[in-house]
C-alpha positions as CSV (number, residue, x, y, z in Angstrom):
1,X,0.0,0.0,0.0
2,X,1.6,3.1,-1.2
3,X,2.3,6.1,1.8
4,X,1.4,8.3,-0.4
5,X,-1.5,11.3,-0.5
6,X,-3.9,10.2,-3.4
7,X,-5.9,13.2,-2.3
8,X,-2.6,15.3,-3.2
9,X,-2.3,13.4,-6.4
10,X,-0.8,16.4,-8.5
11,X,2.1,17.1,-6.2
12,X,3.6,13.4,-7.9
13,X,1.4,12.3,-10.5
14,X,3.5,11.3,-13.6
15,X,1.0,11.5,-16.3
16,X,-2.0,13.6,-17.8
17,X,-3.3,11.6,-20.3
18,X,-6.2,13.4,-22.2
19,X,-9.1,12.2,-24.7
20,X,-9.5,14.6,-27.4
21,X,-13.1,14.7,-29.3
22,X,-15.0,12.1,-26.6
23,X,-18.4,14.2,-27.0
24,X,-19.8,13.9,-30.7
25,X,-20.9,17.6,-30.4
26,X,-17.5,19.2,-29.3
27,X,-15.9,17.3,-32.7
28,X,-18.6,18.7,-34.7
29,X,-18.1,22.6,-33.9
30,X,-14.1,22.2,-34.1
31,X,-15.2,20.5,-37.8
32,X,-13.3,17.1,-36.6
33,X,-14.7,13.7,-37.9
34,X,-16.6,11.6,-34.9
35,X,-13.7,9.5,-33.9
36,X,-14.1,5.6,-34.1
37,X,-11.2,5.4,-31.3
38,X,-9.9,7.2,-28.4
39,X,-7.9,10.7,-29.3
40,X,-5.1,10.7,-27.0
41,X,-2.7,13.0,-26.3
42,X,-0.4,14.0,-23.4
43,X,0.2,17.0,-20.5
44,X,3.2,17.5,-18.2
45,X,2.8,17.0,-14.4
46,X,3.8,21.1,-14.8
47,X,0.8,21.6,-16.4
48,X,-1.1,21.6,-13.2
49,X,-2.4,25.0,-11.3
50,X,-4.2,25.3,-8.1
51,X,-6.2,27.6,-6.0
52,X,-4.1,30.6,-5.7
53,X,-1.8,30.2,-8.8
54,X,-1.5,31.9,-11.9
55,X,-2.7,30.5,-15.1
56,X,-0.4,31.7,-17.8
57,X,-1.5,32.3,-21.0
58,X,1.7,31.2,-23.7
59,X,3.2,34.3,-25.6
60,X,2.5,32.2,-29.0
61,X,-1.7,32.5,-28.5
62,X,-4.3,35.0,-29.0
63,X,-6.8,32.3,-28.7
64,X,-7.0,31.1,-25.6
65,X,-10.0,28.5,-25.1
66,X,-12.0,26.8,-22.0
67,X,-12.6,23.3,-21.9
68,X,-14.2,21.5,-18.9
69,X,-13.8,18.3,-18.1
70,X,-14.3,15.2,-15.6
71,X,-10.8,13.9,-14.9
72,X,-10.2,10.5,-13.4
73,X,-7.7,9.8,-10.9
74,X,-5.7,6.3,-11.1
75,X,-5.4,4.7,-8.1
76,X,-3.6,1.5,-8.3
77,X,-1.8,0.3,-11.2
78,X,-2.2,-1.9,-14.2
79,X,-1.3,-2.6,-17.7
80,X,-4.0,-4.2,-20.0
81,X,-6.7,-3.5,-17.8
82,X,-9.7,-4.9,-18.4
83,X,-13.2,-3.2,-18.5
84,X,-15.1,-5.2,-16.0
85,X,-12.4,-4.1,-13.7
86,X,-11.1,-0.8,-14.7
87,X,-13.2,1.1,-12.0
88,X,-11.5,-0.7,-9.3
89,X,-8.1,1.2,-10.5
90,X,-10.3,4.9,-9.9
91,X,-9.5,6.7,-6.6
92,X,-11.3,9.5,-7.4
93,X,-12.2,12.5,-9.8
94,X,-11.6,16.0,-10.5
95,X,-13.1,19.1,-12.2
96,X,-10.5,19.9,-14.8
97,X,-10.1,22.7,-17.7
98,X,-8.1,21.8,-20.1
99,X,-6.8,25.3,-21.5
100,X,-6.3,25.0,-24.7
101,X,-4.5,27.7,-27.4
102,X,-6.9,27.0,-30.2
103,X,-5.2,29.1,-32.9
104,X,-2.0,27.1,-32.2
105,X,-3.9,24.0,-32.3
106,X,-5.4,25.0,-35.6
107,X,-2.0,25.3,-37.0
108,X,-0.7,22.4,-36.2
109,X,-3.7,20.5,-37.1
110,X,-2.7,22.3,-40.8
111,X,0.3,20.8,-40.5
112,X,-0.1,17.4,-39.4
113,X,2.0,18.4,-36.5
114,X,1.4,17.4,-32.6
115,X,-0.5,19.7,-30.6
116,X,2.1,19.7,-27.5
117,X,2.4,23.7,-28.1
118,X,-1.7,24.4,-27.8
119,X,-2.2,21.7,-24.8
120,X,0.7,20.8,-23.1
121,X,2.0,24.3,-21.7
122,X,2.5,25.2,-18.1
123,X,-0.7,25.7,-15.8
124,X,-2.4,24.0,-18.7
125,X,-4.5,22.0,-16.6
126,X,-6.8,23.6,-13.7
127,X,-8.3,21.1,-11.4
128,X,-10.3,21.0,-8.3
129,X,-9.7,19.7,-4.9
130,X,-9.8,16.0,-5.3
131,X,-13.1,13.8,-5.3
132,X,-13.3,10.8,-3.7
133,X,-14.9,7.8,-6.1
134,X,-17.9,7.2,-3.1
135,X,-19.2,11.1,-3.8
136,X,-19.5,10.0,-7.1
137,X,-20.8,7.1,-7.4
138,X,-22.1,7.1,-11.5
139,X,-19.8,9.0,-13.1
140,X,-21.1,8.0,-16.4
141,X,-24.2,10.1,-15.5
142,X,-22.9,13.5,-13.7
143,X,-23.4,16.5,-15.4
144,X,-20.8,19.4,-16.5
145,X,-20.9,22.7,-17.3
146,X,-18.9,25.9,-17.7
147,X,-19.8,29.8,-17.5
148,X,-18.4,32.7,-18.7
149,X,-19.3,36.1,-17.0
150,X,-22.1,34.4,-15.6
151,X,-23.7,33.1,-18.9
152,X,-23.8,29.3,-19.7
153,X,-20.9,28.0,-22.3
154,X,-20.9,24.4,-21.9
155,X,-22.9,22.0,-20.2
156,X,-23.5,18.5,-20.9
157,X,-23.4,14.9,-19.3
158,X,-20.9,12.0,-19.1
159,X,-23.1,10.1,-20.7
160,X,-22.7,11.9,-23.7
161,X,-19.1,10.3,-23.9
162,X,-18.4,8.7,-26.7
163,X,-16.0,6.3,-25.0
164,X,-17.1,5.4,-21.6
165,X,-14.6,5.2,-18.6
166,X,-13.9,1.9,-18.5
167,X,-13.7,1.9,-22.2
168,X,-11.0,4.8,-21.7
169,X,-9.0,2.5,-19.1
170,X,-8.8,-0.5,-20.8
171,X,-7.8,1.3,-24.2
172,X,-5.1,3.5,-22.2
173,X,-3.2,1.0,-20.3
174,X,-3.3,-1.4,-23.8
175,X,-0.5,1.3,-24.9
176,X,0.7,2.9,-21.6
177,X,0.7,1.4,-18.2
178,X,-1.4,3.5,-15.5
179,X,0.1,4.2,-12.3
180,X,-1.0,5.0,-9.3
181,X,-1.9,9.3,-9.4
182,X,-2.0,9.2,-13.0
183,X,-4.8,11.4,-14.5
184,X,-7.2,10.9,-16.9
185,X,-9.2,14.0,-18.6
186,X,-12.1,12.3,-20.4
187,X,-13.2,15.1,-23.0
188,X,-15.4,18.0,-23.0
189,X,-19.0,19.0,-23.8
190,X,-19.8,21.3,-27.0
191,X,-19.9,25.2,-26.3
192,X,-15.9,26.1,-25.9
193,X,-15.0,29.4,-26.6
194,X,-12.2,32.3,-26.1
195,X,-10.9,33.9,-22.4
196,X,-11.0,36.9,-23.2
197,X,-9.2,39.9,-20.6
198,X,-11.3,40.4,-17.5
199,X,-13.4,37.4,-17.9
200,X,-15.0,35.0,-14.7
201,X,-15.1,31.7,-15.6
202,X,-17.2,29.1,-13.5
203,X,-17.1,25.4,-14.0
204,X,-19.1,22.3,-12.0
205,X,-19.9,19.5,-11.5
206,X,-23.3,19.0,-10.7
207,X,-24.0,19.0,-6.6
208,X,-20.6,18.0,-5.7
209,X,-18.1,20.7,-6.7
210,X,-17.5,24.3,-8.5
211,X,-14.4,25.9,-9.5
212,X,-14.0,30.0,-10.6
213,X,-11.4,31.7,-12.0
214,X,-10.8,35.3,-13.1
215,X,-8.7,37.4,-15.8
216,X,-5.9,39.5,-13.5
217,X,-7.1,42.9,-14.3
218,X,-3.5,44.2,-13.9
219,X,-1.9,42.0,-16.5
220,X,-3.3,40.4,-20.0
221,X,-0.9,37.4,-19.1
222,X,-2.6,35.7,-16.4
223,X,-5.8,33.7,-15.3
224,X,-5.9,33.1,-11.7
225,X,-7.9,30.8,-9.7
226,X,-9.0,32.2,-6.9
227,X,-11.7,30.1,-5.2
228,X,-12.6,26.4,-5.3
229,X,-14.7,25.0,-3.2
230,X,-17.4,21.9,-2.5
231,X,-21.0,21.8,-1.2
């Protein structure tokens, strides 16, 4: 049994491993093709921010987009992990944005080039105080949803997924072993759009916990987080 805080599971997590295009309506306003298997790409451990820190926005962007998103959080390890048994690997969840530089991504996708530069950056990924798996107890039935200056962006329900959790398990650890504080951001609901300077953004998840965070009046370089909270 590992001594370590899964409840702090960012302070040594090794991998972000994200699902790109997992709701049929975000793939469909970004003009992407309905995928027939899991997107996948990867964040840094650095790409994690936290109630109090700066989000900063990459020199290269003028695009800066939201995305919200139910992260899962590994909690023992395995490689090949079958679907009957993949929620016995879950410790927990978190809210997540994945902040994403769209015009970058844009470019790249023009390119046929990775998307490391528009998703992978520092503070990248926002996330919430850490959920443990009893508070949610269906997560293939929770509901998500993201506002900005107060009016509704996204919202939308896991079981919209394309590819369920388990689905999502199994298929990961086929290619990369999970370990134990891994994280898993499992797509995001239709309705993404630009920060813009001075913005509030508000994300949740339905009855269990909401995240805000602001554009620093004083510079055009910085989000910050400054309150997240359960009920």
């Amino acid at each position: 049994m590992s001594a370590r805080n899964i409840g702090r599971f960012w302070e040594w997590g090794r991998k972000i491993i994200c699902v790109g295009r997992n709701y049929a309506d975000h793939a469909i306003e970004l003009k992407n093709a309905i995928p027939s298997e899991p997107v996948l790409f990867l964040k840094p451990p650095s790409a994690y921010v936290r109630e109090g820190s700066p989000i900063l926005v990459p020199f290269y962007t003028s695009n800066l987009h939201h995305e919200v998103e139910l992260g899962v959080v590994i909690g023992k390890a395995g490689t090949a992990i079958p679907q009957s048994s993949a929620m016995d690997h879950v410790a927990g969840y978190v809210l997540c944005l994945d902040m994403t530089a769209r015009d970058v991504q844009d470019e790249c996708k023009s390119k046929g080039l990775p998307w490391t530069l528009a998703k992978a950056f520092n503070t990248s990924c926002p996330i919430s105080d850490f959920i443990p798996k009893e508070k949610i107890p269906d997560p293939g039935s929770i509901n998500l949803w993201l506002k900005v200056n107060d009016i509704m962006k996204q919202s939308g329900s896991t079981s919209q997924m394309i590819f369920s959790i388990p689905y999502l398990i199994n298929y990961i650890s086929e290619i990369i072993t999970l370990e134990e504080g891994d994280l898993i951001l499992t797509g995001t609901p239709k309705g993404v759009s630009s920060v813009q300077e001075q913005d509030e953004l508000q994300a949740g998840i339905d009855g269990i916990v909401t995240m805000t965070a602001f554009h620093t009046p004083s510079t055009r370089e910085t989000l910050q987080i400054f309150s997240i909270r359960s009920y």
